[in-house]
Structure formats: C-alpha cells, structure tokens
C-alpha positions in Angstrom: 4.8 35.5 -25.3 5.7 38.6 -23.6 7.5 36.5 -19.9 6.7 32.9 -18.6 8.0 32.3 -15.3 7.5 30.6 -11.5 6.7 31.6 -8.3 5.3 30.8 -4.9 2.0 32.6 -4.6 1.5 33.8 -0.9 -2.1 33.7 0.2 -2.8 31.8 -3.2 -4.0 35.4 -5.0 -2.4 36.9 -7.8 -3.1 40.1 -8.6 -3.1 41.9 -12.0 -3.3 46.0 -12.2 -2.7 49.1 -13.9 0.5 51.0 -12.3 -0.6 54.2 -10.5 -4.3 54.2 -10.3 -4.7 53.5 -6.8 -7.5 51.6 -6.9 -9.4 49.2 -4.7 -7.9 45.4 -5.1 -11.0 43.3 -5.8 -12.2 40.9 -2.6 -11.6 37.1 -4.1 -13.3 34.2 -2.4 -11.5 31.0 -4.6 -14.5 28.6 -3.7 -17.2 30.9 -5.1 -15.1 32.0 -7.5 -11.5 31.8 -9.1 -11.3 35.2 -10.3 -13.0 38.9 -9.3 -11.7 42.2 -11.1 -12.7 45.9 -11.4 -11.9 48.5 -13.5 -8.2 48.6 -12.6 -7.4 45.3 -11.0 -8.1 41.8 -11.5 -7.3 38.8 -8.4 -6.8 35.1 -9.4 -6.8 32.3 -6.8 -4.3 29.7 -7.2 -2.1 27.1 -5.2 -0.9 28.1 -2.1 3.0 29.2 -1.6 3.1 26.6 1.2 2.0 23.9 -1.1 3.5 24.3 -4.7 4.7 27.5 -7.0 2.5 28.4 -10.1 3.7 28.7 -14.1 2.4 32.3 -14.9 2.4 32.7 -18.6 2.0 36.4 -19.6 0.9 36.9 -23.0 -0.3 39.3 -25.9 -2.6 39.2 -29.1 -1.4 36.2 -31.3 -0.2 34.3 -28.3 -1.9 30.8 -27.3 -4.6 30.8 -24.1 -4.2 27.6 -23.0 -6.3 25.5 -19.7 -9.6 26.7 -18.7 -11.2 30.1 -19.7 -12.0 31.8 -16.1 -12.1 35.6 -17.5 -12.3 38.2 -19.9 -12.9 41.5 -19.6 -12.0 44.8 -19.9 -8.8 46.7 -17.8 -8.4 50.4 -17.7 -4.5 51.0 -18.1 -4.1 54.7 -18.9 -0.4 55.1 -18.4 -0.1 51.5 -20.1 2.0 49.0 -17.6 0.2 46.4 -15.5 1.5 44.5 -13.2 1.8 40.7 -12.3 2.6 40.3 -9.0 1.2 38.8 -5.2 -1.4 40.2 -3.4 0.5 43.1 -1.3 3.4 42.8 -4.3 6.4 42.0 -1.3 7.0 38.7 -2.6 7.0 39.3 -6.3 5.7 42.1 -8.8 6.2 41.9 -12.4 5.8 45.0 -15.0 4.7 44.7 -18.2 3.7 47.5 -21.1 0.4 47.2 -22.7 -1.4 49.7 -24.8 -2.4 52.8 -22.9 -6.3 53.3 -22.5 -8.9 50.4 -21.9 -7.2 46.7 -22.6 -8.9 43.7 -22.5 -7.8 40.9 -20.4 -8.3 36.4 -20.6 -7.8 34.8 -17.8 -7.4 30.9 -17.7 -6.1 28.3 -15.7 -5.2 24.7 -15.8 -7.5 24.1 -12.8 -9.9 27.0 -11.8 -9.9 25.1 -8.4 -6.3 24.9 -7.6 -4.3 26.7 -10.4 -0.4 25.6 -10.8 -0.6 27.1 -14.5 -1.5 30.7 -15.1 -2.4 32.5 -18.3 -3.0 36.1 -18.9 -3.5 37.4 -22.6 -3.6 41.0 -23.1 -5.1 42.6 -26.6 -6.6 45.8 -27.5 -9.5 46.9 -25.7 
C-alpha cells in the first residue's frame, strides 16, 4: 500500500489527477453517479466534511481493492505523479508517483452512496 490516511472532504469530492496537464476536472453529480473521470482526472463523491472524514487507501498492483467496485479505467499521467487531493486542492493534496504514460485506475468504496472508505488502485495501463 503506497499511503492510507484521513481527511475531511470539503464539498464531499475527491479528486484524482495527473500533475501538470491542466485539464478540465470532470462535473460529478453523487446521486446519478459516485464517480465521473476523463482522460486526466477522475472525481469521487463521498461524505461530507461537515458530517464525518473519509479513510482514503491509495494503492498499487498487488495491493487489496476492498468495498464496492465504482470504476476502472484508464488515466493519462505522462510526467507520472497523480494527485489525491479535494476538489480545489486548498484543504488537502496528496502526490504520488505512478508509471509515466497511460495508468489504469479502480475505484471503490465502502458505500457508493455516502463513502467513509476510499480505495484507489493504480497498475499499469
């Protein structure tokens, strides 16, 4: 496991990108859906800050996906460092090195509808 830790979750979206492509964060509506992504980023709705912090487990291949399957796809990281962090990344932003090029990216939850447990698995693309 690459980092487990907590944190309040303002606006209840965390977001997921590749450092430095300046791209367009994905629009997220949690009761449609508890995860959007493009090429570069990928949003996940969970609990509100004002209500409870979230576990965010932050893996790699060989590492356990545990909860709910909500995603998987694919994550262009050409400089190869994503990063965890809140929506507008005041609150908290975490960077972690992946494999440069095109990663892939699983997504699950403990509960797609209000997520308290977080789990991101990155393996080659």
């Amino acid at each position: 496991m690459l980092d487990i830790f907590r944190v309040s979750v303002p606006w209840g979206v965390v977001r997921v990108e590749s450092t430095g492509t300046g791209g367009d964060i994905p629009e997220i509506d949690p009761v449609v859906s508890p995860v959007e992504a493009n090429e570069t980023c990928v949003v996940a709705g969970v609990v509100h800050g004002d209500i409870d912090e979230v576990e965010i487990s932050v893996g790699h291949e060989g590492d356990s996906l545990e909860g709910v399957r909500v995603y998987e796809g694919l994550l262009s990281c050409p400089n190869g460092e994503v990063e965890v962090a809140d929506l507008v990344g005041e609150d908290f932003c975490r960077k972690f090195s992946v494999q440069p090029g095109v990663v892939r990216l699983e997504v699950a939850m403990d509960d797609p509808e209000e997520a308290q447990k977080l789990f991101l698995r990155f393996t080659q693309g």
